[in-house]
Biotite code that builds the C-alpha atoms (Angstrom):
import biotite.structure as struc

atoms = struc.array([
    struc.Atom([-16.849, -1.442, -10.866], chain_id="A", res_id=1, res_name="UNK", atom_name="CA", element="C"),
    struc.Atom([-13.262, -1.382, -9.408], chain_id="A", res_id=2, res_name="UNK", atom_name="CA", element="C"),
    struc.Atom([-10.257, -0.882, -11.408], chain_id="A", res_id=3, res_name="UNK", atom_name="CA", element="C"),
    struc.Atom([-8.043, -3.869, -11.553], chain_id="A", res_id=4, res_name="UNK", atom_name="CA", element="C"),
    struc.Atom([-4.293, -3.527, -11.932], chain_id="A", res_id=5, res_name="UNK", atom_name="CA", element="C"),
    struc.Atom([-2.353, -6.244, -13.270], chain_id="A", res_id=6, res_name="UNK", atom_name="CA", element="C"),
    struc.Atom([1.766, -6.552, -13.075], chain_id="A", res_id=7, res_name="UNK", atom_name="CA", element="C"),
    struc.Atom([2.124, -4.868, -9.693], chain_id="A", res_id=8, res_name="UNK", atom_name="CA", element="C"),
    struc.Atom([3.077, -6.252, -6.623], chain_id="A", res_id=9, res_name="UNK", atom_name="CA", element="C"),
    struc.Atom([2.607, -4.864, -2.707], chain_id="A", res_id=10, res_name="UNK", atom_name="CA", element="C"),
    struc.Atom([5.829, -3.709, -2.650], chain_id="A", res_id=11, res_name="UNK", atom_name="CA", element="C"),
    struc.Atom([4.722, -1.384, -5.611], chain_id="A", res_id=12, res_name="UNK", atom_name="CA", element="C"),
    struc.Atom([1.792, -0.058, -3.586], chain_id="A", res_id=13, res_name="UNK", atom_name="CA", element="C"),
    struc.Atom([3.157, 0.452, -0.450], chain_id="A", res_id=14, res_name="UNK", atom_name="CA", element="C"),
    struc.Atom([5.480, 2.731, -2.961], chain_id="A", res_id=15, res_name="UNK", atom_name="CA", element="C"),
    struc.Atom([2.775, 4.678, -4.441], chain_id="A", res_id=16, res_name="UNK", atom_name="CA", element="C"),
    struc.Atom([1.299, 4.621, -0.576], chain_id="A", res_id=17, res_name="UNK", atom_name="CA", element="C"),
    struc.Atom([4.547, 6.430, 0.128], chain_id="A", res_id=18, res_name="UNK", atom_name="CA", element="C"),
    struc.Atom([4.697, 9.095, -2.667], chain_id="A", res_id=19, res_name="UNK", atom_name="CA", element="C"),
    struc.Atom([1.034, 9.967, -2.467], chain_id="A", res_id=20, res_name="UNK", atom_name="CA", element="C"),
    struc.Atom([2.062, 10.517, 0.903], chain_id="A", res_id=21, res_name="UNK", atom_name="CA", element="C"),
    struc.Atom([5.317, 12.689, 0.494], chain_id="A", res_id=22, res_name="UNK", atom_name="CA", element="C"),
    struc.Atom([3.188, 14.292, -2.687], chain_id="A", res_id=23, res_name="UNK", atom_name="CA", element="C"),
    struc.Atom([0.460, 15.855, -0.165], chain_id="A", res_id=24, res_name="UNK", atom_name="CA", element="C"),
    struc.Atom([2.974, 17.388, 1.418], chain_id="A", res_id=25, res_name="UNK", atom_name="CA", element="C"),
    struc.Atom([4.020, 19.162, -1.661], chain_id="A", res_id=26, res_name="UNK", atom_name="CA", element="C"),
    struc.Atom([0.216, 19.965, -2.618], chain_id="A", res_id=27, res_name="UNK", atom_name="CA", element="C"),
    struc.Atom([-0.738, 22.793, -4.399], chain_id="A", res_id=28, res_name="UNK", atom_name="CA", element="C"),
    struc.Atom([-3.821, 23.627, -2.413], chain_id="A", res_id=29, res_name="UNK", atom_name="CA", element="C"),
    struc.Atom([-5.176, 22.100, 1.227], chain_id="A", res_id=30, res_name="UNK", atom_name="CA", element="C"),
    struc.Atom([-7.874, 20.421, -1.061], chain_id="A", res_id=31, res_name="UNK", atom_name="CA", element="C"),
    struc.Atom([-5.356, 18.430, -3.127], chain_id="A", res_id=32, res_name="UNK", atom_name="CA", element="C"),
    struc.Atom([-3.584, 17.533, -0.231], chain_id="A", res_id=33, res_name="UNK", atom_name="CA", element="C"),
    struc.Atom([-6.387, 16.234, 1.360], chain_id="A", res_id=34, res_name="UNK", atom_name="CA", element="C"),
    struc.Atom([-7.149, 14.041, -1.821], chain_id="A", res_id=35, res_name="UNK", atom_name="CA", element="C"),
    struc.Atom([-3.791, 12.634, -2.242], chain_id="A", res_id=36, res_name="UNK", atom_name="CA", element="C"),
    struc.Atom([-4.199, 11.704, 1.684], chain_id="A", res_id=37, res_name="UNK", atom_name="CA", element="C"),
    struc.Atom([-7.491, 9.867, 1.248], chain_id="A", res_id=38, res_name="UNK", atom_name="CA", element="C"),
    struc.Atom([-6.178, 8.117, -1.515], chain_id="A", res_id=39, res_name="UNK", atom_name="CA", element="C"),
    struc.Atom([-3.164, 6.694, 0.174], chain_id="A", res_id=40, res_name="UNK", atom_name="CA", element="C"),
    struc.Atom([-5.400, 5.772, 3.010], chain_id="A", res_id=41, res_name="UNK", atom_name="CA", element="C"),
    struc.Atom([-7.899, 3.953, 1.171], chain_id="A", res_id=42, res_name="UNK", atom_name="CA", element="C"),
    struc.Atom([-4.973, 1.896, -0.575], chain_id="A", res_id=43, res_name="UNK", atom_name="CA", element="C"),
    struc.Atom([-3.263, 1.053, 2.283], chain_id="A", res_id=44, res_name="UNK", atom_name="CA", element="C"),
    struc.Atom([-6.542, -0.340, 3.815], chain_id="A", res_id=45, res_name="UNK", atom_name="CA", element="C"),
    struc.Atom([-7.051, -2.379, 0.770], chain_id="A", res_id=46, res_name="UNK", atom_name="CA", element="C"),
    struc.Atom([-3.482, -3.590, 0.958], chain_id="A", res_id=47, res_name="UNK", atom_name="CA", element="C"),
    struc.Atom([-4.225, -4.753, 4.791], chain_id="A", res_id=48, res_name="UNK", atom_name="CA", element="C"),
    struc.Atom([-6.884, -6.810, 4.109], chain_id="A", res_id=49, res_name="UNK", atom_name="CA", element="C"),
    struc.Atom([-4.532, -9.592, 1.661], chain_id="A", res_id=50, res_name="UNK", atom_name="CA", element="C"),
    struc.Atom([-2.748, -11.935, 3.315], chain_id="A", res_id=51, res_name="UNK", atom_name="CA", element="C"),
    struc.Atom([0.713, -12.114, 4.522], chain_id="A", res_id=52, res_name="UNK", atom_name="CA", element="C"),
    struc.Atom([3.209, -12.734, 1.575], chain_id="A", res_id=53, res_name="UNK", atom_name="CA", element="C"),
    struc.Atom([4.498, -15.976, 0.752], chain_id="A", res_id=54, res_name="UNK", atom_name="CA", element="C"),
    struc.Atom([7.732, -15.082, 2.053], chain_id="A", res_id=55, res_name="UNK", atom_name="CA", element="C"),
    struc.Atom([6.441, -14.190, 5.643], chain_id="A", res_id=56, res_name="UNK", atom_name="CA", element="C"),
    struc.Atom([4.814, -17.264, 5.912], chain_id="A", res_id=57, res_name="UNK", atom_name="CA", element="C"),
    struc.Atom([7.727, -19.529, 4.811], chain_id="A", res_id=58, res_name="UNK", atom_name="CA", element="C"),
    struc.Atom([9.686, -17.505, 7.314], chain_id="A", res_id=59, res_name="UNK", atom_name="CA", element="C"),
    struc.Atom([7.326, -18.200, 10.239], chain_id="A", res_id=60, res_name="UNK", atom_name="CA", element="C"),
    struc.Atom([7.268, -22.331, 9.524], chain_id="A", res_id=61, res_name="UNK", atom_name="CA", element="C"),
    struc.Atom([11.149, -21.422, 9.168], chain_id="A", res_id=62, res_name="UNK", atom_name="CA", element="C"),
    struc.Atom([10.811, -20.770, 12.824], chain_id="A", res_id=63, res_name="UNK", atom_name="CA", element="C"),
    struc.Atom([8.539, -22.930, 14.140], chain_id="A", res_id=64, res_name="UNK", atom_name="CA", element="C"),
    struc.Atom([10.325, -25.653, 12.882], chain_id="A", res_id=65, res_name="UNK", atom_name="CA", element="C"),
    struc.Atom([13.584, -24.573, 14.585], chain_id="A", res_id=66, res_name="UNK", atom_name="CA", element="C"),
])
C-alpha cells in the first residue's frame, strides 16, 4: 500500500530530496547515511516519472508560438 501525501507540491519534494541529501552527510553512522541516500533516490525517481509542470508546458507553446 503506498503512502499518499496530500498538500505538497514538487517543489516541496525536490526540498526534502535536498535535505535528505545534505542530512546523509551529517549521518550518525555509514548505515543511516546510506538510508537517508536511498530514500532521496527513490523519491526523486518517483518525482521523474510525473509530467512536466503546467508552467513548463505553457512556457514551451510560449515559444513555439513566437
Amino acid at each position: 500500500m503506498a503512502l499518499q501525501i496530500t498538500g505538497l507540491g514538487v517543489a516541496d519534494y525536490q526540498e526534502i530530496v535536498e535535505a535528505l541529501l545534505v542530512a546523509s552527510d551529517h549521518a550518525g553512522g555509514p548505515e543511516v547515511a546510506e538510508r537517508r541516500r536511498e530514500i532521496a533516490d527513490r523519491i526523486g525517481v518517483a518525482l521523474e516519472t510525473l509530467p512536466p509542470p503546467r508552467e513548463a508546458l505553457e512556457a514551451r507553446e510560449a515559444v513555439r508560438g513566437q
